[in-house]
Structures are given as C-alpha cells and as structure tokens.
N, C-alpha and C positions, 0 to 999 in steps of 0.2 A: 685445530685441525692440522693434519699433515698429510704431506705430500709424500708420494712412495715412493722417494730416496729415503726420506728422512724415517716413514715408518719402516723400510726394511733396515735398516740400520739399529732403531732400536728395539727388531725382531733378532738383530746380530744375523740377517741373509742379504738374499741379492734382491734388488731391484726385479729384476727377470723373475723370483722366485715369486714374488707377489704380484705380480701382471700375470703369471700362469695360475697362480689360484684364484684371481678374479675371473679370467679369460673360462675355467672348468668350473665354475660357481661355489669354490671351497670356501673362501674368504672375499667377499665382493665389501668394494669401498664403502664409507657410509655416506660419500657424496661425491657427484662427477659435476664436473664445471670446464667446457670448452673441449672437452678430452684430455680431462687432467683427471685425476684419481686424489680424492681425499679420505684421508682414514681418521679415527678417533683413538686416541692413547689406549685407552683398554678394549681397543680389539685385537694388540699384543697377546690378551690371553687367549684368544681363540688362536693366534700363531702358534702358540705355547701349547695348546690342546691338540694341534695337530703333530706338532712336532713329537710328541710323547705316544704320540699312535700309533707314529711312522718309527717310534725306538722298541713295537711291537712286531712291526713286519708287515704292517697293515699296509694296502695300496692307500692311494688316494680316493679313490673309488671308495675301496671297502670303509674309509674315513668320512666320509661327506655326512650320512646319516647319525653319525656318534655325534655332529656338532652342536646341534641344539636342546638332544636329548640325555640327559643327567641321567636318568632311568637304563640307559642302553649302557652307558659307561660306567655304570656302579656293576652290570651284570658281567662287563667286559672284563675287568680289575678286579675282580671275584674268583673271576675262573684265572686270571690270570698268577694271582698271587697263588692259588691250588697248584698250578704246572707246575710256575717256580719254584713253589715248596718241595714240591716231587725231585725236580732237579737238583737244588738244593742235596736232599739226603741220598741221592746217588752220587752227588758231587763227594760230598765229606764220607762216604761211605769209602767212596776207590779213593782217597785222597789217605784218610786212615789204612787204608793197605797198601798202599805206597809206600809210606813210615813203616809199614810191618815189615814189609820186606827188604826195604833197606837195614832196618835193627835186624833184623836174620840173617843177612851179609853179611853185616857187621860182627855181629856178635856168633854166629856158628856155620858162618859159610853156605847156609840155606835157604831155600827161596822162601822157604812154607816152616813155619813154628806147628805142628798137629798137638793137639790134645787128647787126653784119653776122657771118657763121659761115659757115665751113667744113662741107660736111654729105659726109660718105664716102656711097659708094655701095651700094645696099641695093634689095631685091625687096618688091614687095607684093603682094598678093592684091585685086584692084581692079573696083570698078562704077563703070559713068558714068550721072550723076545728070544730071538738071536740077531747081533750085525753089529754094526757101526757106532759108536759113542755118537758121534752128529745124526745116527738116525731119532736120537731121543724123544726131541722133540715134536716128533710127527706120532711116535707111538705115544706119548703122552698124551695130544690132542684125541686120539684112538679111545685110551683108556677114560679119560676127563667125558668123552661124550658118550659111551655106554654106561658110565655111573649118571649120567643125566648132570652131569655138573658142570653146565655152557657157562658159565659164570666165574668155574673155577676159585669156589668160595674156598678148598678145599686146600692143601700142599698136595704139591708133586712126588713126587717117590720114586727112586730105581736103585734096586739092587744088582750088584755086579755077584757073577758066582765061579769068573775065571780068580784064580791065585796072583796071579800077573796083568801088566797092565798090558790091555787087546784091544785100542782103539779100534781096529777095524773087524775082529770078528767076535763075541765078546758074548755069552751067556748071562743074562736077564733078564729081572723080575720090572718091570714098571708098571706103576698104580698109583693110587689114589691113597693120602695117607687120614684116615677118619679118628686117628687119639685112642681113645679106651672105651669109644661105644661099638659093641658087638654091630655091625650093619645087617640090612637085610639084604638077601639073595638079589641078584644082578645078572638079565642073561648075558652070556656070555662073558662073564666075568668072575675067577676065583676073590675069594674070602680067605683071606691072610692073617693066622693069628701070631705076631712075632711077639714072641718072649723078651721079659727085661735084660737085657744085658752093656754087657759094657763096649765100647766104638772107639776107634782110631778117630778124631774128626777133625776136619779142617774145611772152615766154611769159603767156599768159593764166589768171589761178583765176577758174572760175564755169562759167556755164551757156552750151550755147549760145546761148543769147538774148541772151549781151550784145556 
C-alpha cells in the first residue's frame, strides 16, 4: 500500500492533486486508516486514465463517469480519433499551400501558381445575385435550402460575371453544382446547363473573405 505522498509521486503530481480527487470522488483511496489515505499501485492507471481525458478538454466532471465504464471510452476515442483525423487533413492541406506559396515566391514572384483545366459538362441548380464576395455564403445557404439539400450532400458553386475583381459589388450566379445529371425543376430556382470548357483554376482553403 501507499501513502499519498508516495502515490502522487509515482502518478509524477502533487499531493494536493490527489486529496482533491478523493475529496470530489474521482479517484478515492482503496483504504483510510486514522485519516490517512492509502492507495494500491495500480490505481496509477485510473490517475493515468484521467489524465488522458483532461489532454481532451474534458472537465473533471465531465470525467467521473468515463472511469469505470470501458464502453463510454471506446465511443469517446472513436469520435475522437474522427475530429483528429478531420484536423489532421486540414492541418496538412494549409501546411501544403504554405510550401506552394513559398515555391511561388521563390520561383516567380507569385502568391498563387493557377492552372488551366479541362471542366466536362454538368447542371446546376442556380440564383443570380448581386453584392459582396462575403455575402456568399448566406446566398449559398439560400440556394442549398430551395434545392432541399440541408445536408449539403452536394458542392457549392458561384460564378463571377464582372471582368474584374468586384469584391464588394460583383454579378453572380450561386448554386448548387449536380455533375452531368439533367435535375428536376425547383421552385424558385433556375436549371443551369454549363458546357464543357476549359478554366483558369486555382483552388483556394479558407473563408470567403479572403
């Protein structure tokens, strides 16, 4: 058995840390004698279990329930490795266009490397806008929910049709982009058939403000 100097110590915390997880019933002794506090070597893992909670964000609170249930913490570390992952390919996505933009500096002076592409031919579900490049995304939510698509299984779409760059007063198409199946009629919504052709392109990560 050990005493809670010696078991916080080889939880590598404080004394104090372990009399407040007794004191809120996180980690309670496995035996009290006189008002002493005795622990068992392997209840380090249950220290160890909280500690990996709390490198989640999790309160203590919200931790209490995860300690005895395996089942809770398999569903926890589930979702959790999904976020990461997610984070993960946003991480290395702006990390690779970082490097682009540095070799574009480097090598011609330019923020942005564009490409020219070949675009097949495909239907859209479409509104004409006028205004703001930041108003995009409100008209797109517009468009997204008269094609019934709250889910947004679909890509987003906006055509510019000023020559020049018109961040704030700007002629546009935004809609819904459906591939090469002909859609059905939508109130309040034109049906867009854009021809194959070829595009300046250069793919952007961020918001549209930038």
């Amino acid at each position: 058995m050990l005493s809670t100097k010696a078991f916080a110590e080889i939880c590598d915390t404080t004394k104090k840390t372990i009399i407040h997880y007794d004191r809120i019933g996180l980690l309670k002794p496995h035996r009290r004698h006189h008002n002493f506090r005795f622990y068992q070597p392997k209840q380090a893992l249950i220290f160890q279990k909280i500690a990996l909670l709390k490198s989640f964000n999790l309160t203590l609170k919200e931790i209490k329930p995860f300690i005895r249930r395996n089942d809770l913490l398999l569903n926890l570390f589930t979702n959790q490795v999904k976020t990461l992952e997610k984070q993960k390919n946003i991480l290395e996505k702006r990390i690779n266009k970082a490097k682009e933009f540095a070799d574009s500096i480097k090598n011609q002076n330019l923020l942005i490397t564009p490409k020219i592409k070949t675009i097949n031919a495909y239907w859209i579900y479409a509104l004409k806008k006028q205004g703001r490049y930041v108003d995009i995304a409100s008209h797109q939510r517009e468009v997204f929910q008269l094609a019934g698509d709250k889910y947004y299984h679909f890509p987003g779409i906006t055509i510019f049709h000023n020559e020049s760059y018109s961040p704030h007063d700007s002629k546009m198409t935004t809609g819904v982009y459906l591939g090469d199946t002909q859609p059905q009629p939508k109130l309040g919504l034109q049906i867009i058939a854009v021809p194959e052709h070829k595009t300046v392109s250069y793919a952007h990560i961020g918001s549209y403000s930038s």
